[in-house]
C-alpha positions, 0 to 999 in steps of 0.5 A: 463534501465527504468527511475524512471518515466517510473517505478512510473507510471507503479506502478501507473498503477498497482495500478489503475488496481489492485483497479478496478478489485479486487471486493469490495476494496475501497481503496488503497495506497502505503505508505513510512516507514515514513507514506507519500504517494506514490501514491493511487487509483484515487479515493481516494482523498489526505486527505483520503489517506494521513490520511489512510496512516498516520494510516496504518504506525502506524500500520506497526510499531506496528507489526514490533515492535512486531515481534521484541520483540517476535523473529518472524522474518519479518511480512507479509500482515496483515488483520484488520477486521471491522465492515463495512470494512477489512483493508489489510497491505502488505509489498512491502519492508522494506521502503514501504507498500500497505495498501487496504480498502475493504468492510466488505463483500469481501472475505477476502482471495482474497484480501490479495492475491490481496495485496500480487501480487500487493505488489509483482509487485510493489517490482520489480518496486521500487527503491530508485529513483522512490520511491522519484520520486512517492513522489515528484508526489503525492505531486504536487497540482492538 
């Protein structure tokens, strides 16, 4: 059996690769139900993603709430359209969310699909050992 580092840093790996090779996505971090970071893209550096994933958490418990009022049920991948930029929300369970920021002119479709795999992939990886383990990484200095 695979030890949670071995699984944090395959859900890192998929993480970079899923950011280089979707076109036009800029960001992309995996967040906890209580808004912290898990990991992010290399590019993205801690105060960014620990603001998007501060926003993005807000959100998640918006739709959630709302689903619940109205009796819909569990909420898939959400897509907030800007004027520079399409913000993508996917569930990867119900403690942790993908959030990706793309540019306004990507094809929206593509990278909801790109989420959805990525939030797919991730599931398979995450339990509740390696979700503190990528906790306790991305919060190391340096």
């Amino acid at each position: 059996m695979q030890s949670a580092g071995n699984r944090a840093l395959d859900i890192q790996n998929v993480i970079h690769d899923s950011w280089e090779t979707t076109p036009g996505v800029r960001r992309a971090v995996l967040l906890s139900a209580g808004g912290l970071v898990l990991c992010s893209d290399p590019s993205t550096d801690t105060a960014d993603a620990e603001r998007l994933a501060a926003l993005s958490s807000s959100l998640v418990s918006l739709t959630k709430a709302a689903a619940q009022a109205y009796g819909s049920g569990w909420v898939g991948a959400v897509m907030i359209n800007m004027q520079r930029h399409h913000l993508c929300l996917a569930p990867v369970d119900t403690q942790t969310s993908l959030v990706m920021v793309s540019d306004a002119d990507t094809d929206t479709g593509q990278v909801m699909y790109a989420a959805s795999l990525l939030a797919a992939e991730i599931a398979m990886l995450l339990d509740t050992a390696t979700r503190e383990h990528l906790g306790r990484f991305f919060l190391q200095p340096g």
